[in-house]
C-alpha positions in Angstrom: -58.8 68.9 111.6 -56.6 66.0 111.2 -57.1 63.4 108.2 -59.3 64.9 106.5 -59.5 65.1 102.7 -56.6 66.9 101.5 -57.3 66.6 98.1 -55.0 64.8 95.4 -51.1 64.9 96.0 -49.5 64.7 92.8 -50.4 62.4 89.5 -47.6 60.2 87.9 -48.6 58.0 84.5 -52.2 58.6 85.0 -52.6 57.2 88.3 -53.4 59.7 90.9 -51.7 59.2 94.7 -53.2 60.3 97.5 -52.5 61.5 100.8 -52.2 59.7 104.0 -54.8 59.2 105.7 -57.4 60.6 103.1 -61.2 60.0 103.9 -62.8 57.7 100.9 -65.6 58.0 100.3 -68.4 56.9 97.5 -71.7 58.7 99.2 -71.7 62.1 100.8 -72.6 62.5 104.4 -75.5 65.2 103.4 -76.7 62.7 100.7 -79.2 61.6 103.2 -80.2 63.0 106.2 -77.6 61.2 109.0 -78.9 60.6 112.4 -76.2 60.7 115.2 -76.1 59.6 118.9 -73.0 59.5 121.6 -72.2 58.7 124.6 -68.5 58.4 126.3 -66.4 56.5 123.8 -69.5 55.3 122.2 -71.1 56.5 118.6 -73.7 55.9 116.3 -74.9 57.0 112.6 -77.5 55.8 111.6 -80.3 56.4 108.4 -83.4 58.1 108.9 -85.2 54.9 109.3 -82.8 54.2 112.2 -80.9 51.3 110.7 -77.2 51.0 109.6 -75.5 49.8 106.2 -79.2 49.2 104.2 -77.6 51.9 101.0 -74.1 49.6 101.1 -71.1 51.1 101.6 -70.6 54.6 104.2 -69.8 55.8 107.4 -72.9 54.0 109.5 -72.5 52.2 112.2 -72.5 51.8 116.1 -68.5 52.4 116.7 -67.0 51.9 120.4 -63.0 52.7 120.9 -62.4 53.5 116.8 -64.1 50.6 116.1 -67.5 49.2 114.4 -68.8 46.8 116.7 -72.0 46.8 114.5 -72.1 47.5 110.7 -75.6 46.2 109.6 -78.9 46.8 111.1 -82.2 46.3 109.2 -86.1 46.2 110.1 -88.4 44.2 107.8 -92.3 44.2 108.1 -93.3 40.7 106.7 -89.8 41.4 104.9 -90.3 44.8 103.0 -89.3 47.7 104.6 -91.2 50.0 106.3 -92.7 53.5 104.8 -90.8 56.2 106.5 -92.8 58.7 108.6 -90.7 61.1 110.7 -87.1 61.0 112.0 -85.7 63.4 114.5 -82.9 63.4 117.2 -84.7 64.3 120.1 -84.0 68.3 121.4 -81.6 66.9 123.9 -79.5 64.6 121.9 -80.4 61.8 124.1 -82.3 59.5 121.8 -83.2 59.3 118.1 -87.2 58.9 117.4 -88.0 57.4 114.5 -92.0 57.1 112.9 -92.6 54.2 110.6 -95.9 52.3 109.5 -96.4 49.0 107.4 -96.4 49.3 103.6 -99.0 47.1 101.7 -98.0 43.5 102.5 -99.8 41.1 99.9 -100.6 36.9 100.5 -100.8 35.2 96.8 -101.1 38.5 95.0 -104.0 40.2 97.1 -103.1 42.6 99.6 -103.4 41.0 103.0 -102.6 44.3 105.2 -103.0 47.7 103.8 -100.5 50.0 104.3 -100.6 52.1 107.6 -102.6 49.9 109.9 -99.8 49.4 112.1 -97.4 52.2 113.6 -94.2 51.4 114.3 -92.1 53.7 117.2 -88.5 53.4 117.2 -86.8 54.7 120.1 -83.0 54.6 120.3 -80.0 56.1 122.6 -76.4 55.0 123.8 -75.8 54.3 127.7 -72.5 53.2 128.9 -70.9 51.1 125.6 -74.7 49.5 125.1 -76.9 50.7 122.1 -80.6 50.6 123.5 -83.8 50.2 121.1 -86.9 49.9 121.8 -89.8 48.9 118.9 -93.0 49.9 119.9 -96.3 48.3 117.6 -100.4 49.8 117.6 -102.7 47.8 115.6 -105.0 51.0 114.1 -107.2 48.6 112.4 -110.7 47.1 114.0 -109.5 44.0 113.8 -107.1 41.3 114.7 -103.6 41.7 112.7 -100.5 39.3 112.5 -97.0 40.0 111.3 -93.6 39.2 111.4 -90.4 41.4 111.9 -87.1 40.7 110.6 -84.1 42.0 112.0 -81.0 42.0 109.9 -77.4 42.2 111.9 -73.7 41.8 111.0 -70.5 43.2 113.0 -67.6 43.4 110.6 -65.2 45.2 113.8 -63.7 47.3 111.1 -61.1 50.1 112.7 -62.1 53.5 112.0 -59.4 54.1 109.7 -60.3 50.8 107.5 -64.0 52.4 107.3 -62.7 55.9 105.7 -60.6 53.9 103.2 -57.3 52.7 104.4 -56.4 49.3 103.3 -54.9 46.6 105.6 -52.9 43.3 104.9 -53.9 41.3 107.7 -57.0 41.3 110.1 -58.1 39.4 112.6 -60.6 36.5 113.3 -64.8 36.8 113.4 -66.6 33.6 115.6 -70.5 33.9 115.5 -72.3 32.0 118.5 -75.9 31.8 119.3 -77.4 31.8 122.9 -80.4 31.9 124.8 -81.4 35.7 124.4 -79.9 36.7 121.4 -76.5 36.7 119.2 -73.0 37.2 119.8 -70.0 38.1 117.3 -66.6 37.8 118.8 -63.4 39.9 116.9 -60.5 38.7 118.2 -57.8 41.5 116.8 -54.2 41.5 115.5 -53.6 43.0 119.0 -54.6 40.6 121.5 -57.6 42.3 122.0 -61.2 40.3 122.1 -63.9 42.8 120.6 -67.5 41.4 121.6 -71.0 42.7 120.0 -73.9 41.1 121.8 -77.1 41.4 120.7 -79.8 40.9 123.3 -83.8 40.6 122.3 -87.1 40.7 124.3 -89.1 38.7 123.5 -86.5 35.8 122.7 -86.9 35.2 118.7 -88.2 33.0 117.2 -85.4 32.0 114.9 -81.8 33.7 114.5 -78.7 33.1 112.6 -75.2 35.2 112.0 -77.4 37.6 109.8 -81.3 37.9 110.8 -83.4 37.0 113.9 -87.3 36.5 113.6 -90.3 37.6 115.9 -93.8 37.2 115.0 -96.4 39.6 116.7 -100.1 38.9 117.0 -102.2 42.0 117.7 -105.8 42.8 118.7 -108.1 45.2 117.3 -106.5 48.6 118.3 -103.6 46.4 120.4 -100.4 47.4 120.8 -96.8 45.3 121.8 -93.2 45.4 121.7 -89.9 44.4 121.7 -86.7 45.4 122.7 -83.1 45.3 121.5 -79.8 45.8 123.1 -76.2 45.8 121.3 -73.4 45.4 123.5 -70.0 46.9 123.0 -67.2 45.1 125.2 -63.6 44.9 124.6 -61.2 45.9 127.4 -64.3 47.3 129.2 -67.1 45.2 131.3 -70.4 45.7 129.6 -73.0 47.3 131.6 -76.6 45.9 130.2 -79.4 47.3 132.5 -83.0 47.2 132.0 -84.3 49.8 128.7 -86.1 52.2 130.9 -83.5 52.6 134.2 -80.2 53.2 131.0 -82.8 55.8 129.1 -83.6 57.2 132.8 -80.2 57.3 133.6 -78.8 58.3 130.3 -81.0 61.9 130.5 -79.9 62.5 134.3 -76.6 62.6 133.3 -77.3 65.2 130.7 -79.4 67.4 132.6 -76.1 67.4 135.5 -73.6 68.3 132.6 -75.9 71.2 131.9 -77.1 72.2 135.1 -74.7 74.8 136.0 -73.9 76.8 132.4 -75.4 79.6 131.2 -77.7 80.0 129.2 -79.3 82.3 126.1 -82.4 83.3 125.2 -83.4 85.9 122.5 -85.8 87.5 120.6 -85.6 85.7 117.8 -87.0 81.9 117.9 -84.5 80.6 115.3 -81.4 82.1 116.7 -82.9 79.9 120.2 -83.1 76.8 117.7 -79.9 77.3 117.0 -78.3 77.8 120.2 -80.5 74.9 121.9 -79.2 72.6 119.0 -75.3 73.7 119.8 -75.5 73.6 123.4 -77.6 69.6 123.2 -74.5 68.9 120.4 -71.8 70.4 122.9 -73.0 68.3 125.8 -73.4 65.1 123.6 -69.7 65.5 122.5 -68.1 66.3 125.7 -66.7 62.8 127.3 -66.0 62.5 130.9 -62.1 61.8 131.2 -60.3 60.8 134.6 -59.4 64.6 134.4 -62.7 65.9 134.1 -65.1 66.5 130.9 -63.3 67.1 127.6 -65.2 67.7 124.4 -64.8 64.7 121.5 -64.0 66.6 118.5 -66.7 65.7 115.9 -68.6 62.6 114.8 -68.3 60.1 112.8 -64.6 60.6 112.1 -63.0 62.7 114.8 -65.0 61.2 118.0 -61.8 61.6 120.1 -59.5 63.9 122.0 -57.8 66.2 119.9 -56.2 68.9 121.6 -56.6 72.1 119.0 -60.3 71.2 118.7 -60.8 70.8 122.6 -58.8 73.7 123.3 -60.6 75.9 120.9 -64.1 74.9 121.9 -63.2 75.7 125.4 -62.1 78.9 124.9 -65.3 79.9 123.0 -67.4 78.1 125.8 -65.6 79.8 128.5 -68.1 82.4 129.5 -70.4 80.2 129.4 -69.1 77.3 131.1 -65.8 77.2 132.3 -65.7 73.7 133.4 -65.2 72.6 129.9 -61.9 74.4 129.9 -60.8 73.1 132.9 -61.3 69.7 132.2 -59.8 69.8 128.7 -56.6 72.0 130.3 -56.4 69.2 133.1 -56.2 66.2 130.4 -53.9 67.7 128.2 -51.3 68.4 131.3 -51.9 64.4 132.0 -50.9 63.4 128.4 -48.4 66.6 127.5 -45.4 64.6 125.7 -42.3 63.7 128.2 -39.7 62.5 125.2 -38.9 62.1 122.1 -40.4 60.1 120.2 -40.5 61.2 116.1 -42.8 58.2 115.1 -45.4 60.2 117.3 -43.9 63.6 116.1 -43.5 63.8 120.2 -40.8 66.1 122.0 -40.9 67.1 125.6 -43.6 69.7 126.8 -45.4 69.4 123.1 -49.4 69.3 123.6 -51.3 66.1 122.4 -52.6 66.2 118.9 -55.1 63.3 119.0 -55.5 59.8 120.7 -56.9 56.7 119.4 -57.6 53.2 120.5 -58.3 51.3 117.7 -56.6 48.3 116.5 -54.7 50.0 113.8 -53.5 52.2 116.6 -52.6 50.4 118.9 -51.0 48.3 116.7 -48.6 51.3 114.6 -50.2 51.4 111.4 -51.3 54.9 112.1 -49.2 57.1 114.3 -52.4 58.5 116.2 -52.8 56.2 119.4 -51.0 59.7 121.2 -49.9 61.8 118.4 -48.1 64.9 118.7 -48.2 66.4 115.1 -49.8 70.0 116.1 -47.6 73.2 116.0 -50.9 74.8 118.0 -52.0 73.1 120.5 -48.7 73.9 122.8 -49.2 77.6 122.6 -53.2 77.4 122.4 -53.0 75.3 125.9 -50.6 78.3 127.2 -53.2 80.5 126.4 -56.2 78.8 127.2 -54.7 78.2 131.0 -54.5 82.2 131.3 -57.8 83.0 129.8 -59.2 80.2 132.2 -57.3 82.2 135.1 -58.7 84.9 133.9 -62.1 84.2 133.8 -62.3 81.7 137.2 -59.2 82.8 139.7 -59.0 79.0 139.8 -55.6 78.8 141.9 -56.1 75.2 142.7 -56.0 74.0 139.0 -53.4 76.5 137.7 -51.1 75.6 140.2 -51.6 71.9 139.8 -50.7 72.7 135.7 -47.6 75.4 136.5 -45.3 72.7 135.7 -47.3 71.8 132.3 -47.3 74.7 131.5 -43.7 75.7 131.9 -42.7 72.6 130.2 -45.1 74.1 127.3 -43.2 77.4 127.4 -39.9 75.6 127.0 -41.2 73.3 123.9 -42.4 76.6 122.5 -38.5 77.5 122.7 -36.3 74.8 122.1 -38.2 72.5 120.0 -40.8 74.8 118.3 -38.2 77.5 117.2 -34.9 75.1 116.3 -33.5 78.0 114.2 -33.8 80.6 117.0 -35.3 83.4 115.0 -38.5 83.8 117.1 -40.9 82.6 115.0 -42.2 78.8 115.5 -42.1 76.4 113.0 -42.8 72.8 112.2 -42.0 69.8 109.8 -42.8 66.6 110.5 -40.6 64.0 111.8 -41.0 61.0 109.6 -43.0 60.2 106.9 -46.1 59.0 108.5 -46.8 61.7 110.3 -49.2 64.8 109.5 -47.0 67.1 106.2 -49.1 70.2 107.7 -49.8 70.7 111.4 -51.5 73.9 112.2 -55.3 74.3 112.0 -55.2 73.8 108.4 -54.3 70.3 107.5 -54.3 69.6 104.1 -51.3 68.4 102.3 -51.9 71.3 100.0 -53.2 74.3 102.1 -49.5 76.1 102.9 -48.9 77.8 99.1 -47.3 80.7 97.6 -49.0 83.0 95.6 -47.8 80.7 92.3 -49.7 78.2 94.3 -46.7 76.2 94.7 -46.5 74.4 97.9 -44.3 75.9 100.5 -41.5 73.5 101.7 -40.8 73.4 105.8 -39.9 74.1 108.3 -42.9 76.3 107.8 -44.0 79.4 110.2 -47.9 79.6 110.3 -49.2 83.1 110.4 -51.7 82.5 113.1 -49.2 80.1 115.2 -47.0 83.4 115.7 -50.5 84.8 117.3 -50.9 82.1 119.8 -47.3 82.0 121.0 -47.6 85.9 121.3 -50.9 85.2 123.0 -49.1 82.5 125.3 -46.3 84.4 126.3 -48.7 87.4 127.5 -50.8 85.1 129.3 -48.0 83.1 131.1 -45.9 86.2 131.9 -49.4 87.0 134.2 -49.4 83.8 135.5 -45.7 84.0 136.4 -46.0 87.1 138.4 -49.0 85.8 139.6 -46.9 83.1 141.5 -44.1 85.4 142.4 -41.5 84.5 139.1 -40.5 87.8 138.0 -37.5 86.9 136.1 -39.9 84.9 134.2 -42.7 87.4 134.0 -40.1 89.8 132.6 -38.7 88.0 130.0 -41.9 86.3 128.4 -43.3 90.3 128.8 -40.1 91.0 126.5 -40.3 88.0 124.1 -43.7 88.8 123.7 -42.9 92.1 122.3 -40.0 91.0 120.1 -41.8 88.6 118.4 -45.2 91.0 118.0 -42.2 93.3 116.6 -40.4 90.7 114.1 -44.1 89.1 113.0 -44.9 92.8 111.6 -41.8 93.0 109.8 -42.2 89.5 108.3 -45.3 88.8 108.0 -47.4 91.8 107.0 -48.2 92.2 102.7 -49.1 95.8 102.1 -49.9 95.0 99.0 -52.5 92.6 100.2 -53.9 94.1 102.8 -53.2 91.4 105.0 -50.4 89.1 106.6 -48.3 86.5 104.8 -50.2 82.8 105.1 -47.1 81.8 106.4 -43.1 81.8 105.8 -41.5 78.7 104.2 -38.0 76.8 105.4 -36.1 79.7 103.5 -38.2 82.6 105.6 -39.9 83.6 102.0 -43.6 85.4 103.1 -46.8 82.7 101.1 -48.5 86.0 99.9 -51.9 84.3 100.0 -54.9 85.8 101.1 -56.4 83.8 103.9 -58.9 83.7 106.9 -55.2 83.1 108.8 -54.6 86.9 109.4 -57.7 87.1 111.3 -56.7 85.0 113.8 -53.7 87.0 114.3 -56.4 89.8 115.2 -58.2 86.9 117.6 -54.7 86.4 119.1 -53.5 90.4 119.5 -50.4 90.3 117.9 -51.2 92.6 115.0 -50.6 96.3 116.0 -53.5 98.8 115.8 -53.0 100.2 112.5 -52.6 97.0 110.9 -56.5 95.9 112.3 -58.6 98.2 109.6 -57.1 96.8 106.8 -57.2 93.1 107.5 -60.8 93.3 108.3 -61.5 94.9 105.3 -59.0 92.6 103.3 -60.9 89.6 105.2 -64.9 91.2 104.2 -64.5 92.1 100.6 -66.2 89.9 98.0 -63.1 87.8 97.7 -63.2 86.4 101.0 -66.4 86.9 102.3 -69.0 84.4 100.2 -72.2 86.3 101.9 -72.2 83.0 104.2 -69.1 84.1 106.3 -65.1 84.3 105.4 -63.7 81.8 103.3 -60.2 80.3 104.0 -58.8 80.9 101.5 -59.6 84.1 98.8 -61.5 83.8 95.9 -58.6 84.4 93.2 -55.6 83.0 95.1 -53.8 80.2 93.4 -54.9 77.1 94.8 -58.6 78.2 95.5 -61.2 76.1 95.2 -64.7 76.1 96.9 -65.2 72.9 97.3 -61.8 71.9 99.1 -61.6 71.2 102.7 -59.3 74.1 103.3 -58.5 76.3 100.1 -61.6 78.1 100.2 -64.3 76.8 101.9 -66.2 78.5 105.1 -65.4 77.2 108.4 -68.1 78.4 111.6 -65.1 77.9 114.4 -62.6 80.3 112.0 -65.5 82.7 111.5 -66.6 82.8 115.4 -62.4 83.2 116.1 -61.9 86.2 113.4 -65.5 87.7 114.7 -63.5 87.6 118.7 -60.7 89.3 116.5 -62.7 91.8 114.9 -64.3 92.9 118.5 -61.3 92.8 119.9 -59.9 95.9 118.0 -63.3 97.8 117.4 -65.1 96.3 115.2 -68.2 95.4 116.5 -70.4 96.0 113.4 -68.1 93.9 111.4 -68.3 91.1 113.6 -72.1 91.5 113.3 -71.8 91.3 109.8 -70.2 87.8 110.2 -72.2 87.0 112.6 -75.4 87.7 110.8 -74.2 85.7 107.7 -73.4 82.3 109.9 -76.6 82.4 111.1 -78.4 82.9 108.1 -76.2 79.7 107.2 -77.6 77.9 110.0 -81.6 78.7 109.5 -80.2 76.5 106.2 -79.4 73.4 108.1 -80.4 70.2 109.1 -81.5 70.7 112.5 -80.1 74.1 112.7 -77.0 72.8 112.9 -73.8 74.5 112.3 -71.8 71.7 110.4 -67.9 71.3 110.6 -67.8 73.4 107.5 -69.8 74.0 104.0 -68.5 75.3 100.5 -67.2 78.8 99.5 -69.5 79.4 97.0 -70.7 82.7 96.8 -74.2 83.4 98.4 -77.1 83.5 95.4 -80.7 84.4 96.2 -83.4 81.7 97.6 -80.7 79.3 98.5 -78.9 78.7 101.4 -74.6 77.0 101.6 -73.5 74.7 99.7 -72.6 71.8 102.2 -69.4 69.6 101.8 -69.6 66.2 101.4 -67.8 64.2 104.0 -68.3 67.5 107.0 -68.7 66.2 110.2 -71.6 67.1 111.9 -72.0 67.7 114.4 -68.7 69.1 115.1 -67.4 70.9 118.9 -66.2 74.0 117.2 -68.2 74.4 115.0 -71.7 74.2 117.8 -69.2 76.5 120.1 -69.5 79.1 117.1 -72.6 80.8 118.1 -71.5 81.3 121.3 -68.1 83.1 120.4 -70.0 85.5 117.7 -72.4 86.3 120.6 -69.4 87.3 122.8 -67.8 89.2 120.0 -70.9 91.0 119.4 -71.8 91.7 122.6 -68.3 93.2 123.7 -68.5 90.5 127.0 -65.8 90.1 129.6 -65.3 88.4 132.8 -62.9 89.0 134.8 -62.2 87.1 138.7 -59.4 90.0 139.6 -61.7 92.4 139.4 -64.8 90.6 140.3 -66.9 92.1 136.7 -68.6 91.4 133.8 -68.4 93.8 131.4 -69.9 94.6 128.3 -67.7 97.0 126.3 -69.4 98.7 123.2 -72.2 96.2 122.7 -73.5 95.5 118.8 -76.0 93.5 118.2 -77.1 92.1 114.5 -80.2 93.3 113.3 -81.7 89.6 113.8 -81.3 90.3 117.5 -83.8 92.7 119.4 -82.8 91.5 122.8 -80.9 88.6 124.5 -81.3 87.3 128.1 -78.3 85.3 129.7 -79.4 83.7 132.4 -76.9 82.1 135.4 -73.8 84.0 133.9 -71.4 83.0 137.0 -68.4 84.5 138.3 -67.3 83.3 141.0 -69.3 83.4 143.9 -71.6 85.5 142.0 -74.3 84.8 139.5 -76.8 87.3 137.0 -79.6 87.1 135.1 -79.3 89.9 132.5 -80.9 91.5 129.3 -79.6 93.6 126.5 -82.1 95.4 124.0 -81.3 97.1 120.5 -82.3 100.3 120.2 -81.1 101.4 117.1 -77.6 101.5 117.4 -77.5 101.7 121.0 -78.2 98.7 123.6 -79.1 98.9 126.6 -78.4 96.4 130.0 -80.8 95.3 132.5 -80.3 93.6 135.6 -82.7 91.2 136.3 -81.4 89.5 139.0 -78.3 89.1 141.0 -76.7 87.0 143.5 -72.8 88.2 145.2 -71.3 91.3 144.7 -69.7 91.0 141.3 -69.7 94.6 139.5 -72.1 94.9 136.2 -70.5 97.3 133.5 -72.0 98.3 130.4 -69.1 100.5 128.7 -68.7 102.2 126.0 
């Protein structure tokens, strides 16, 4: 993922220099339990109590565009804060409940109103660039009670980038004004842009100023009142302030019509059905609507965006079980595929969108992400996602509209992606801005020799070789598919030259595995790493090469007892805490487990599978987070988490559903008009699962597999078309 930590670059005279674009950080993100709400371009963290910047410094705050439109929101109860009962986001995602009461409030040293006599009820959710609260108040006592609540505000309109730690010489200009139903703070930016945060009250306060408003509530014996807050987010954008109960009305319509049409899972096992209800509610709270269709935001708080990999990946792990992700990520990409050069943007014609942003600091140059190029990935991961998607849906219509896309892809692949001409694809950045690693696996330090010094470009990623292998394959279809058969025939034969050359370069018998990568100088990084198993996910490693990485990828090493590290325990650089040099990833585990399958080994994707969701029975929520330290499991204690991980992350709530495909052998196919199930293993925490509305085409099927033993069996429940129903083994 890009800008994350990537650890320290080099240290000169004592003073250590970091990378661009490193996440700072003073608190951890798992130091307290984080409460998160989106919606569109919209996002929120808030504390458990529901407020925002009370412990100082940290990623909190209500964000719109890359920017923090509000940066300080505090409740007082006759101006101490409130004892904390419950918080929970709600099982949808829609709306964060928070439980408080009154702590003792004391009048000239004698305690006026005892603690818990009055309930407070927080409600909160994001509707169209507008934050919605309301407060809800019940007097518990027998007789009358009278307090006053404080609200404490501030908008600082700090760009994303300023928030995780980048330093800026110049900003612009903060006006505060008062009017008749609340506050306004007005930002206007270094690029001409006028950022507005509008705070709205019911009942009108008392009293308010740039930092506080007052209200003062008089209650009757058992009464109850409340009050209501809006905070509206407006730059570019006309703000859209309804009433509290048509947004929240409104707000849960729209999820239930994302939903509506997916399939769905239900198992024996209640926690594994915690688990995937918590991924499919984080899933459906991170996919945005686009002017192409729905595309899922990577990961909150720092990667609520488009990012190509990220979207491309979650939709192909989401594609059995809703395909309309796909398309709609597959259908933005083609709008903002690259049409020149541009090396500031690390941009050449046909290359696949890294990430977009729209915050000042974008838009204005000081980072290179407003459309940034800087992924060797995405360009043959789009290429492959648009077969699978084929594949899977016989969508002519949509393919046809992307042909061009993904022709233009195909030719980036060549030209710019392989400068040298030896087959293999490689990257280095284009100035010094840009991203100094650009597959999967970011960090300024994660490409190494077996020294553990770092490997100098233009470098060829191991699993990068997989996805152009995988692209070619899938376009050569596509191209016969619409009558091209000089093209089918030579992607067929590039295809197998490259699966040819990658085995001769790449593979380290010694290791058991393939080569992390080869450097500017075609010298094999002889690391261990979760990388070869994506050369299994992609099917560019031969047959006899398949038992060995698998093995290689589950000894103690690499497998922590939560799931596969990224790097091996042993290798040079490897650390369990780092962001990539060792640490377990859900999204790589759920694309090696598709790998495993892939070439027979069911039981071993099980095994994986088993561990991750051990890992997520351990989680806030039951919530797969972006990733968590490589420690190696110990009894009676669940993953170590990683500081700064984003959660929740698209990926990494996509896992599940990928492990459950791998497990379950599924496959959908529009040619031939079936779903099969091809050697079916299920973990020993499964005793049956029940999809229900699996669709293919026309067709839809509830279904039910059972473990007996070893074996599983498939039961048709119900059925609607003709689509054929294979179990195979």
């Amino acid at each position: 993922m890009t800008e994350a930590p990537r650890g320290v670059n080099h240290i000169v005279d004592d003073v250590i220099e970091l990378p661009q674009y490193y996440i700072e950080t003073e608190t951890s993100l798992v130091q307290s339990a984080l409460r998160s709400l989106k919606h569109g371009d919209a996002f929120a963290v808030f504390d458990e109590y529901g407020d925002i910047g009370v412990a100082g410094p940290g990623p909190e705050g209500l964000y719109f565009n890359d920017t923090r439109f509000l940066s300080r929101l505090k409740l007082l109860v006759d101006g101490k804060r409130p004892l904390l009962l419950s918080s929970v986001i709600q099982d949808d995602n829609v709306a964060l409940s928070v439980d408080l009461t009154n702590p003792d409030i004391h009048v000239d040293g004698a305690i006026s109103m005892p603690r818990d006599t009055i309930c407070i009820e927080r409600t909160k959710f994001l509707w169209r660039g507008v934050l919605y609260e309301r407060i809800g108040f019940r007097n518990f006592a027998d007789s009358p009670r009278q307090f006053r609540i404080d609200i404490g505000f501030g908008a600082d309109f700090r760009d994303l980038f300023e928030v995780r730690g980048s330093m800026r010489e110049k900003r612009g200009q903060i006006a505060f004004m008062r009017n008749q139903t609340g506050v306004e703070f007005q930002y206007d930016g270094l690029d001409r842009v006028r950022r507005v945060t509008k705070l709205v009250f019911w009942p009108e306060p008392e009293r308010a100023d740039q930092t506080s408003a007052r209200f003062r509530f008089d209650l009757g014996p058992h009464g109850r009142g409340s009050m209501f807050l809006s905070v509206v987010c407006a730059d570019q954008n006309p703000p859209h302030l309804t009433h509290f109960s048509i947004a929240f009305r409104d707000r849960r319509r729209a999820i239930r019509a994302k939903t509506a049409a997916i399939a769905t899972v239900n198992s024996s096992n209640d926690l594994f059905n915690e688990v995937c209800c918590r991924a499919t509610s984080d899933l459906y709270m991170l996919v945005s609507r686009t002017p192409q269709g729905l595309y899922p935001y990577a990961g909150i708080p720092w990667f609520s965006t488009a990012f190509g990999r990220d979207g491309v990946i979650t939709a192909m792990m989401l594609l059995w079980l809703d395909p309309v992700i796909a398309k709609g990520v597959l259908k933005f990409l083609a709008a903002t595929q690259a049409k020149t050069i541009d090396p500031a943007a690390d941009a050449q014609p046909g290359k696949i969108l890294h990430e977009t942003r729209n915050g000042e600091m974008a838009r204005l140059g000081e980072v290179p992400f407003r459309l940034y190029y800087g992924s060797v990935d995405a360009t043959p991961l789009f290429v492959m996602l648009a077969g699978m998607y084929f594949d899977r849906t016989g969508d002519v219509e949509t393919i046809t509209a992307i042909w061009p896309n993904i022709k233009a892809a195909l030719q980036w692949i060549d030209e710019f992606g392989d400068k040298d001409g030896d087959g293999f694809v490689e990257y280095a950045r284009e100035t010094g801005d840009g991203l100094v690693n650009q597959g999967w696996k970011d960090s300024y330090d994660s490409i190494f020799h077996a020294d553990g010094a770092l490997a100098e470009g233009p470098i060829a990623l191991c699993e990068v070789q997989g996805y152009v292998y995988a692209a070619k394959s899938h376009a050569a279809k596509l191209a016969g598919y619409f009558g091209e058969r000089d093209l089918e025939s030579k992607l067929i034969a590039e295809a197998q030259s490259l699966q040819k050359a990658f085995d001769a370069a790449f593979w380290c018998e010694d290791l058991g595995a393939f080569a992390l990568a080869l450097d500017g100088r075609k010298k094999p990084c002889r690391v261990r790493a979760s990388n070869s198993g994506h050369a299994l996910f992609a099917g560019i490693a031969s047959p006899e090469r398949a038992p060995r990485v698998v093995r290689t990828l589950l000894r103690r090493s690499s497998f922590s007892g939560w799931g596969i590290r990224t790097v091996a325990d042993g290798e040079a650089r490897y650390n369990p805490i780092s962001y990539h040099n060792g640490s377990v990833w859900p999204h790589d585990n759920a694309m090696i487990a598709l790998g495993f399958a892939r070439y027979g080994f069911a039981r071993e994707a099980a095994q994986v599978f088993s561990a991750m969701f051990d890992a997520a029975a351990h989680q806030d929520l039951r919530r797969l987070p972006e990733l968590f330290c490589g420690f190696i499991r110990r009894p009676h204690r669940g993953p170590t988490s990683y500081p700064v991980a984003c959660a929740p992350q698209a990926w990494a709530a996509a896992a599940p559903f990928a492990f459950l495909q791998a497990c379950l052998g599924m496959e959908l196919s529009q040619r031939n008009n079936a779903i099969r199930f091809i050697d079916p293993m299920m973990p020993d925490f499964l005793d049956s699962v029940t999809l229900t509305r699996l669709t293919l085409g026309a067709s839809q099927v509830k279904l039910k597999l059972e473990r007996h033993g070893e074996d599983v069996t498939l039961n048709l429940l119900e059925r609607r078309g003709d689509a054929k129903l294979m179990l195979v083994k």
